[in-house]
C-alpha positions as CSV (number, residue, x, y, z in Angstrom):
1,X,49.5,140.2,-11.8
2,X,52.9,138.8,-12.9
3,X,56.1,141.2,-11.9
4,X,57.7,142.7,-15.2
5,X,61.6,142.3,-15.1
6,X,63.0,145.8,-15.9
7,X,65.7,145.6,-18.6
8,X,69.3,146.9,-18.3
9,X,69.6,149.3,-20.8
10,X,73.4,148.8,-20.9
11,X,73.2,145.7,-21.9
12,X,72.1,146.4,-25.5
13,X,74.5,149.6,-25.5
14,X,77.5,148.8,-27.5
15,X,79.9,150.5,-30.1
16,X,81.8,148.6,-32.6
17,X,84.6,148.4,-31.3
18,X,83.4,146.4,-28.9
19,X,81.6,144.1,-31.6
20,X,84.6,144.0,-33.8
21,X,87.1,142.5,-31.3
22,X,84.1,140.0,-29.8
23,X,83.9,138.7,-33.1
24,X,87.5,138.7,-33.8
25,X,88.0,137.0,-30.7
26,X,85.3,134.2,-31.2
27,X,86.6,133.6,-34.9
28,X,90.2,134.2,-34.8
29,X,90.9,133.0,-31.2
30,X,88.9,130.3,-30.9
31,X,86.8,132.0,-27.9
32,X,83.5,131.0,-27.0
33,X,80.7,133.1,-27.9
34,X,79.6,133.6,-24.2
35,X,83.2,134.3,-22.8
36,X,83.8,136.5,-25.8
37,X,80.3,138.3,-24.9
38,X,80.6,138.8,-21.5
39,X,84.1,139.8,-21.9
40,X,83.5,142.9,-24.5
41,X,79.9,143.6,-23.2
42,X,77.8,142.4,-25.5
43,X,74.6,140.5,-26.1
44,X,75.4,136.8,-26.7
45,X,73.0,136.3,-29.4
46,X,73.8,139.7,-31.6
47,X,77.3,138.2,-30.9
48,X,76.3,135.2,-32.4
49,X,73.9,136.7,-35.3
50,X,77.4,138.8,-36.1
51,X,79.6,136.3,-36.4
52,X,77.6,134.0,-39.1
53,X,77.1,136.9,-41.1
54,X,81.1,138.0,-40.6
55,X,81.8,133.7,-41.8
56,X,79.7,133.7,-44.3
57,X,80.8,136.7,-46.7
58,X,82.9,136.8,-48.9
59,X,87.0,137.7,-48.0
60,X,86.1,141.3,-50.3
61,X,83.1,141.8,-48.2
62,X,85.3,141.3,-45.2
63,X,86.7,144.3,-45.1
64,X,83.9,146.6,-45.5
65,X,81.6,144.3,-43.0
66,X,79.8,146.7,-40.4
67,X,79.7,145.9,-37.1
68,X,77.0,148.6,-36.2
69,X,73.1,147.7,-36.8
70,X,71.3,149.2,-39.5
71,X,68.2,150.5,-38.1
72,X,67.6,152.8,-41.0
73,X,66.5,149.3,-42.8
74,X,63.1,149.5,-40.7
75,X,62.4,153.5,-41.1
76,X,58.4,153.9,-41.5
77,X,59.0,157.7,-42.5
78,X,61.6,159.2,-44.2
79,X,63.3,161.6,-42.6
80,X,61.5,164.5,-44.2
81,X,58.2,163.1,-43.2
82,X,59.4,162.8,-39.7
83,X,60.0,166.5,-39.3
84,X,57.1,167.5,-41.1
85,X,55.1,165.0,-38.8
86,X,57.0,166.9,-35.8
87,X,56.4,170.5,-36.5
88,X,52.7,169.7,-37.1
89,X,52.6,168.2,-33.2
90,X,54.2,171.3,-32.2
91,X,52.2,173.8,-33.8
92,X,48.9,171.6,-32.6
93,X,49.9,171.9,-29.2
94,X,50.5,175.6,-29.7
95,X,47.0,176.1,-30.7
96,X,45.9,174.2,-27.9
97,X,44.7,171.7,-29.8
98,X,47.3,168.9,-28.5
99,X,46.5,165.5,-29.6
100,X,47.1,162.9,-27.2
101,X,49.8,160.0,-27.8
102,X,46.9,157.4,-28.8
103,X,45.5,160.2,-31.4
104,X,48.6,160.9,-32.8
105,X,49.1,157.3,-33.9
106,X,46.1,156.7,-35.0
């Protein structure tokens, strides 16, 4: 069985700060996207992903550009359904009635 590499979690932890002046630095500087990565602790490629998308809007859109990620984008459940979908786990497992993980997708 082939040995699964275990992933640095630090690695995709970063603030935008961080993003803001990699960016910045890669655009404005002339910096290469793998110095500018390595120097502000960020992924290469988000690096890279960020810095088309801060290029290619417009110079009004510049200034309200996000350097965060927008997870909210990919929800499944609002956020109502998510804590309806919570306190009905908890009070299953208070009946005794838990449901295991591969129920509780299902």
């Amino acid at each position: 069985m082939p040995r699964k590499r275990k992933s640095d979690p630090s690695l995709y932890a970063w603030d935008e700060e961080n993003m803001k002046a990699a960016v910045m630095a890669h655009l404005k500087d002339g910096m290469p996207i793998r110095t500018a990565a390595t120097l502000h602790a960020v992924q290469k490629s988000t690096l890279s992903r960020y810095c088309k998308a801060y290029s290619a809007s417009a110079d009004e859109e510049k200034v309200a550009f996000r350097f965060t990620p927008r997870y909210d984008v990919k929800k499944v459940f609002s956020s109502e359904m998510e804590d309806s979908l919570e306190s009905y786990i908890l009070l299953s497992s208070r009946m005794n009635y838990g449901l295991t993980k591969k129920r509780q997708r299902n």
